[in-house]
C-alpha positions in Angstrom: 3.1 22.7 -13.2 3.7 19.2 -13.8 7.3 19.5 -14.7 8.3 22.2 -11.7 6.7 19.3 -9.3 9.0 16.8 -11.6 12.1 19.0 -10.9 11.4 19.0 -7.4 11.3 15.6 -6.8 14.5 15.3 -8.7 16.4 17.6 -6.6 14.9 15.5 -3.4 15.8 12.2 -4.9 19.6 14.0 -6.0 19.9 15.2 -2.0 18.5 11.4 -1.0 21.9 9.1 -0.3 21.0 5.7 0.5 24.5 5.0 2.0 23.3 7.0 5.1 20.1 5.6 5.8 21.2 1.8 6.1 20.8 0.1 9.4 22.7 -2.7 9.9 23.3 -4.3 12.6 26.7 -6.2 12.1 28.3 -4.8 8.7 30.8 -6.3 6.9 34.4 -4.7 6.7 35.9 -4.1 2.7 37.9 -7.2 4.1 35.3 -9.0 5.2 33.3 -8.6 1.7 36.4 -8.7 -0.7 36.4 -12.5 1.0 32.8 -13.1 0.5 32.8 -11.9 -2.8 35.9 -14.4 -3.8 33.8 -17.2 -1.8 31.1 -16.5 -4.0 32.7 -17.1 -6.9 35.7 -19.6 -5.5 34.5 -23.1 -5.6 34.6 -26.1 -8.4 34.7 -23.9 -10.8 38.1 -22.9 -10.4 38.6 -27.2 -10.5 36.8 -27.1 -13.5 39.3 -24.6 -15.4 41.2 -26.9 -17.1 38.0 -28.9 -18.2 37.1 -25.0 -20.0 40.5 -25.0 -21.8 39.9 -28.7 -23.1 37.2 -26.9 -24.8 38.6 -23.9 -25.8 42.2 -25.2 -26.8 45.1 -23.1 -25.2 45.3 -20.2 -27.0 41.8 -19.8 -27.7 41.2 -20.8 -24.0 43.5 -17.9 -22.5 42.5 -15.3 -24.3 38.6 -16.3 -24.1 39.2 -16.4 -20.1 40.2 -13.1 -19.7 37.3 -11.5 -21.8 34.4 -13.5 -20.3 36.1 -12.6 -16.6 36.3 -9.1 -17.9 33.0 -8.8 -19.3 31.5 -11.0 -16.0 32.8 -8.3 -14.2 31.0 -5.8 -16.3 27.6 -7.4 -15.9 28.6 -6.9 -12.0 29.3 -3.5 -12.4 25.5 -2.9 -14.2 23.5 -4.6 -11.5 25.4 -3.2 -8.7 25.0 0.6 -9.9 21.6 -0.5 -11.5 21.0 -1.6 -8.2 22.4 1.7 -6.3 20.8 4.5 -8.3 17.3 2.3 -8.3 17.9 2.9 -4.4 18.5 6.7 -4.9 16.0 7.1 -7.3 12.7 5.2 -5.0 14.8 6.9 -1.6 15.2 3.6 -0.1 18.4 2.4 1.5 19.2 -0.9 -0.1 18.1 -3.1 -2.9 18.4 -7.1 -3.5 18.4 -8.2 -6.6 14.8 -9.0 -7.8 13.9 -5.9 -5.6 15.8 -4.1 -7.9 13.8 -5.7 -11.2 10.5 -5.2 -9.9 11.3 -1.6 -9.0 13.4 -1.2 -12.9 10.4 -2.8 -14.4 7.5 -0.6 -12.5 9.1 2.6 -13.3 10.2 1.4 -16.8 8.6 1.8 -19.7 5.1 1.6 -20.0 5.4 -2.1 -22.0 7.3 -4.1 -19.3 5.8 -2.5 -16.4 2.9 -5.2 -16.2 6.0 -7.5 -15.7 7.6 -6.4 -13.0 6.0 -9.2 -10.4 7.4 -12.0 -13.1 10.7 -10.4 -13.2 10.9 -10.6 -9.5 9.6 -14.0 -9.4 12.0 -15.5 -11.6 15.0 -14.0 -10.6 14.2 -15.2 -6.9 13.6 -18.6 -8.3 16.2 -18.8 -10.2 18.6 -17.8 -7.6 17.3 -20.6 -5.5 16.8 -23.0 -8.3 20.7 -22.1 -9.8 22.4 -22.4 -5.6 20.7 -26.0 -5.2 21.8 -27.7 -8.1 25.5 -26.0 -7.5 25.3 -27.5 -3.9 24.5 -30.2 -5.6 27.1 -30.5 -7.2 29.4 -29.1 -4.8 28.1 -32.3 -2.8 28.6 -34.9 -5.6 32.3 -33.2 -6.1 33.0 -34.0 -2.1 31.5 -37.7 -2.4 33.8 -38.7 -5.0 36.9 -37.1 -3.6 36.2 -39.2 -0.1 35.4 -42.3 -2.4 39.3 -42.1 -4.2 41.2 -41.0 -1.5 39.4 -44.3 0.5 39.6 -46.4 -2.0 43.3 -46.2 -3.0 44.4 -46.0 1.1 41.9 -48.5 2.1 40.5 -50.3 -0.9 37.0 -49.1 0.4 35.2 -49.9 -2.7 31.9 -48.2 -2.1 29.8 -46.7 -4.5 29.8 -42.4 -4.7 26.1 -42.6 -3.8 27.1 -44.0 -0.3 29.2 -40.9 0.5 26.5 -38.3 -0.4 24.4 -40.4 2.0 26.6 -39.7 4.8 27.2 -36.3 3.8 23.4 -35.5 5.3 24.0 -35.0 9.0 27.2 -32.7 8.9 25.5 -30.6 6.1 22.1 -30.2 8.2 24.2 -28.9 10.9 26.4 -26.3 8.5 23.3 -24.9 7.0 21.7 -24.4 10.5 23.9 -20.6 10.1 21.4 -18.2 9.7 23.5 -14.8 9.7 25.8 -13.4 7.2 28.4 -12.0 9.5 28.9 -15.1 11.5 29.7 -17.4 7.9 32.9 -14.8 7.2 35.2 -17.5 9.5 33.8 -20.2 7.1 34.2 -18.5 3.9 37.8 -17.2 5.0 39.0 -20.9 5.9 37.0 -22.2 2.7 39.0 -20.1 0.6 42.3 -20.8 2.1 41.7 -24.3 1.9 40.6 -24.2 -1.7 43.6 -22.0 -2.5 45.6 -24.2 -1.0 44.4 -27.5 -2.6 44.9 -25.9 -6.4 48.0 -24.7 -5.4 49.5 -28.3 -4.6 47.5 -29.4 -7.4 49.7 -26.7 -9.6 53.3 -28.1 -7.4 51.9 -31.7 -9.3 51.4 -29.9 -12.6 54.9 -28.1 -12.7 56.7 -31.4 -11.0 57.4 -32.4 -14.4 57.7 -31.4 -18.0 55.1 -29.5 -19.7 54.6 -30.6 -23.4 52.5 -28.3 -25.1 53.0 -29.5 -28.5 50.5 -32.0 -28.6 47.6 -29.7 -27.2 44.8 -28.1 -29.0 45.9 -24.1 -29.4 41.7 -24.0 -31.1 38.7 -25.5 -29.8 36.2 -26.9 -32.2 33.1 -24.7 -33.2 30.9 -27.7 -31.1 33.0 -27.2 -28.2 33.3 -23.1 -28.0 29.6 -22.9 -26.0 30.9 -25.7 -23.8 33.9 -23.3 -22.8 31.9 -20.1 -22.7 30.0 -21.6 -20.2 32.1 -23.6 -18.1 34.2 -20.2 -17.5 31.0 -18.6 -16.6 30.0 -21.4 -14.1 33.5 -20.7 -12.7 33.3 -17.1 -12.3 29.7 -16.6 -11.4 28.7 -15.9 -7.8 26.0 -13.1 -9.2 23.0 -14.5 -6.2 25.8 -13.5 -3.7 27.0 -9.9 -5.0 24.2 -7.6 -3.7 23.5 -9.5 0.0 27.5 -8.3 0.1 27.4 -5.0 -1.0 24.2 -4.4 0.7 25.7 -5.5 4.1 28.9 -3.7 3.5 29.9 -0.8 6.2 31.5 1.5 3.7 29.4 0.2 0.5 30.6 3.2 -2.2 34.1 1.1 -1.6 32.4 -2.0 -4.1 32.1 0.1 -7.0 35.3 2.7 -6.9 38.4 2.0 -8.9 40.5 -0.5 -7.6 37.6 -1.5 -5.0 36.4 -4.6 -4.1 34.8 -5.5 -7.1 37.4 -5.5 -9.4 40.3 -6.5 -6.9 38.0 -9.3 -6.5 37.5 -10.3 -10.1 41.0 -9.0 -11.2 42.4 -11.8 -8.8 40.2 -14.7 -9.7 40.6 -13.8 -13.6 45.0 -14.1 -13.2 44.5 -17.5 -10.6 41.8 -19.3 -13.3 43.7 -18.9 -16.7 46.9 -20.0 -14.6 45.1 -23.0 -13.4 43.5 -23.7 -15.9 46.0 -23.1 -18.6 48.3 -25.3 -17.1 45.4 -27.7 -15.9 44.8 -28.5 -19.5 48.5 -28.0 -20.6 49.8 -31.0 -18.0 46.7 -33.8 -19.0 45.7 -32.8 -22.4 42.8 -35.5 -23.4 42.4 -37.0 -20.0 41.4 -33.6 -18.0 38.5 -34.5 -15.7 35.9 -32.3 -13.9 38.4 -31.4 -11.6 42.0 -30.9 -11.1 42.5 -32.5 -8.2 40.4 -35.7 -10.0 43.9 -36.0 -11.8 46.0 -36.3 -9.5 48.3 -39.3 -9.1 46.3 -42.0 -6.8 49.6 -43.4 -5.3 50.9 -40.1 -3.6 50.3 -38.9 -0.1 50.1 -35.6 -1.0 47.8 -35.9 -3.7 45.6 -37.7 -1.5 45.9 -35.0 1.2 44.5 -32.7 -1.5 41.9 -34.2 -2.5 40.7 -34.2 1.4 41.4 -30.5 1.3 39.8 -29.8 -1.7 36.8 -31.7 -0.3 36.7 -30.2 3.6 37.1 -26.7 1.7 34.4 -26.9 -0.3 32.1 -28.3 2.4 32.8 -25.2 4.4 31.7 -23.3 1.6 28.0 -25.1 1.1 26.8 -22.6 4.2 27.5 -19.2 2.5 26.3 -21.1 -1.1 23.0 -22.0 0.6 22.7 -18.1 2.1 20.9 -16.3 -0.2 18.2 -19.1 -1.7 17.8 -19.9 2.3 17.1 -15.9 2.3 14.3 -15.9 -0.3 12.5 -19.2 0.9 12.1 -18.7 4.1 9.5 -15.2 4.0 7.2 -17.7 1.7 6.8 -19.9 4.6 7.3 -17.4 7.4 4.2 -16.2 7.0 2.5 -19.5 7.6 4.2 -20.2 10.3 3.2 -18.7 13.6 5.3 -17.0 15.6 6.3 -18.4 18.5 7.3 -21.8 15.9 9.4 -19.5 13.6 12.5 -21.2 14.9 11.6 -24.6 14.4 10.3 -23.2 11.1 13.7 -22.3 9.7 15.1 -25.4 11.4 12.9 -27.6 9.5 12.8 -25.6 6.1 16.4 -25.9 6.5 16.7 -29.5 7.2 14.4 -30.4 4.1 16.2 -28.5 1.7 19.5 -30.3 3.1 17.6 -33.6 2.3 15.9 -32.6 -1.0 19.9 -32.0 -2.0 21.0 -35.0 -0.9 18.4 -36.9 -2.6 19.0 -34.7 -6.3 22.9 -35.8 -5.7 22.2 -39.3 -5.4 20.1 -39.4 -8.4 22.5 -38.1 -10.3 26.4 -38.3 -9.0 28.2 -36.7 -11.8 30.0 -33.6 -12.4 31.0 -32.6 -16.0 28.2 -32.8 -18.0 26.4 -30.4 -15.5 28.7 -27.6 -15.0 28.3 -26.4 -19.0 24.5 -26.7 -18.0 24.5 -24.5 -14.7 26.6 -22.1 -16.9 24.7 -21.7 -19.9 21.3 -22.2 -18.5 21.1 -20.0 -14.8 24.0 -18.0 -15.3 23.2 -16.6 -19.1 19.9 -15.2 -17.4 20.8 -14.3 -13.9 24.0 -12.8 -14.5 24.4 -11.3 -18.4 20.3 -10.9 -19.8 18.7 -9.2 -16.6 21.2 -7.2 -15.7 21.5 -5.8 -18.9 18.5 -5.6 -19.4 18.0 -3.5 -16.5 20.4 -1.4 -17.5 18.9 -0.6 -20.6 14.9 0.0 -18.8 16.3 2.4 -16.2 18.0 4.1 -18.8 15.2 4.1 -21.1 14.5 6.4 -23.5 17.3 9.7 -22.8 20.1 8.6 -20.7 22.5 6.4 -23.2 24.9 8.8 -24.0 26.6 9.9 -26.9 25.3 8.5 -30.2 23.3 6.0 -27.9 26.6 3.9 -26.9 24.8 2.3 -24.0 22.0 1.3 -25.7 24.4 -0.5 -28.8 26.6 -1.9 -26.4 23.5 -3.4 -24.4 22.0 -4.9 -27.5 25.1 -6.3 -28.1 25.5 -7.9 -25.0 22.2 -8.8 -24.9 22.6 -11.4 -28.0 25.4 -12.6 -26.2 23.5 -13.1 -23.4 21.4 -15.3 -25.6 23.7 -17.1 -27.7 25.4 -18.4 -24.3 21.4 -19.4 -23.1 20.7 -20.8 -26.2 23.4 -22.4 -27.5 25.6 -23.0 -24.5 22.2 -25.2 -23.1 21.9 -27.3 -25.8 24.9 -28.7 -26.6 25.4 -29.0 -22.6 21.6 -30.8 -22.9 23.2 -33.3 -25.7 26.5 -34.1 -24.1 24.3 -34.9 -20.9 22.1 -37.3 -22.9 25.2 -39.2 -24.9 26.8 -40.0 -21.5 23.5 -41.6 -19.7 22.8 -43.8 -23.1 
């Protein structure tokens, strides 16, 4: 009896399409999310490229690129259909992402089912805990571009701390935008202005003579966890993949070959080895946190750069701060009554902009955080849970021949770890020997 009733509720679940049953009001075009999705990876971390291949030596560096990127892309591809046949399989129409883990982990096996609320928990934390240190840094990279470009034009000699202070009011009034559809103009002129900034960063690279033969083809064993994960930083923009998909008009064009996903990740994979590459390749031992923190301090155009660098990424900090803004504000919503549910989100708003400001000031560097944000948030949010949910919802039959899914998730799995464990610890050190 019990398995006829089991067989019927497959066939229901196989007929149930969650495509059709989302209601959105304003979806996104393909367009529309192929830009969001290259926003939500497109920010310092492209910048920070050449930094990675410091690490990782050129050869080493170039080949490493294109296998994290590839395998980045992979761990998009196994939260997204995770994500998708979790939908199909509970008849609901969308998923997020710690929606998705608490509803892998209660139908799961019986062991991790008691752990489906933590799972949830921490991915939602982490999302919000990995977005405000990147705004954070995202802020301190703004204050110290302003602080060069006025100081060389205008011997301004003020200290970075004083331009994340003035930073506050236009960032309380970008992160006043509450919907998704109306940030695409943001994200598409964030992007173009990024774009544009690394591309007359690369005119200043290929202005003169490469010379190669003094740079590193191998990094050193200390320095291959630091380059793992300051190409993962770069890449990652996991906490903004399903809020895409999820608000996508034709959503079964993310996952489809040559969809947005991999047109996405297939372009930012060929424009970060070329930066960084020839990042590293132009100012061997003297590559900074970013490119455009190379430049030449006596050229116009350099300067005008750095401004755009710095406007782009300030754009940006609205659709960065979307999805953390997302998952903090139903904790207060509910104590909030209704008729003050607009100040609410005003005000939770404003304090986070503050708390931001305030982390910045306390700490206005750059490099010694990226490796951390890579190693630390992005190992777990985007390579151990959603491989690990891959492996639960496919749990026990459904691995394929000679269990290939299941090796190939184990594998990944310690290579989840060895970026998490590794990767933070030598970022943890290098932080420590530059504040002694």
């Amino acid at each position: 009896m019990s398995s006829s009733v089991e067989s019927l509720e497959r066939t229901y679940q196989d007929d149930y399409e969650p495509f059709e049953h989302r209601k959105i009001e304003k979806p996104n075009t393909t367009i529309g999310s192929f830009i969001h999705i290259i926003k939500g990876s497109l920010g310092t971390g492209i910048m920070a490229m050449p930094l990675a291949f410091k690490n990782g030596g050129l050869l080493m560096g170039s080949i490493g690129t294109v296998v994290i990127c590839v395998l980045y892309t992979h761990f998009i591809h196994l939260l997204v259909s995770t994500s998708q046949k979790a939908s199909k399989r509970s008849q609901v129409p969308m998923l997020g992402f710690s929606e998705t883990a608490r509803d892998v982990f209660s139908k799961g096996p019986t062991c991790v089912r008691p752990y489906k609320n933590y799972a949830s928990g921490f991915i939602d934390w982490m999302m919000v805990i990995d977005s405000f240190l990147t705004a954070c840094l995202y802020i301190v990279f703004i204050s110290k571009s302003l602080r060069d470009v006025l100081h060389n034009q205008l011997q301004i000699d003020w200290d970075t701390r004083v331009y994340i202070l003035l930073l506050l009011v236009p960032l309380l009034i970008i992160i006043q935008v509450r919907k998704l559809k109306h940030l695409v103009p943001f994200t598409a002129v964030a992007i173009t202005l990024i774009i544009t900034s690394v591309g007359i960063s690369l005119y200043f690279v290929f202005s003169e003579p490469i010379v190669l033969s003094d740079k590193e083809l191998w990094p050193k064993w200390t320095t291959i966890p630091t380059f793992i994960s300051t190409v993962l930083f770069a890449i990652s923009g996991i906490n903004t993949v399903l809020p895409v998909e999820n608000n996508m008009k034709h959503p079964k064009h993310f996952l489809r070959t040559f969809g947005v996903m991999q047109c996405a990740f297939g372009f930012l994979t060929v424009f970060y080895g070329i930066t960084g590459f020839f990042g590293y390749a132009k100012y061997g031992e003297a590559t900074m946190g970013s490119i455009t923190l190379n430049l030449p301090s006596d050229n116009g155009w350099a300067e005008t750069t750095r401004l755009i660098s710095a406007m782009g990424i300030f754009v940006a900090l609205g659709f960065s701060l979307y999805v953390p803004l997302e998952i903090v504000w139903p904790q207060v919503e509910s104590r909030v009554p209704l008729k003050w549910h607009n100040w609410g989100q005003i005000t939770m708003r404003s304090v986070l902009a503050v708390a931001m400001i305030a982390a910045a000031f306390i700490v206005p560097e750059i490099e010694p955080f990226i490796g951390l944000l890579g190693s630390f948030s992005v190992a777990a949010l985007s390579i151990l849970f959603p491989v690990a949910m891959d492996l639960i919802f496919r749990w026990p039959n459904d691995f394929g021949v000679f269990k290939w899914h299941l090796i190939k998730d184990i594998l990944l799995c310690v290579f989840g770890l060895f970026v998490l464990i590794v990767g933070t610890h030598f970022s943890i050190l290098d932080i420590i020997d530059i504040y002694q």
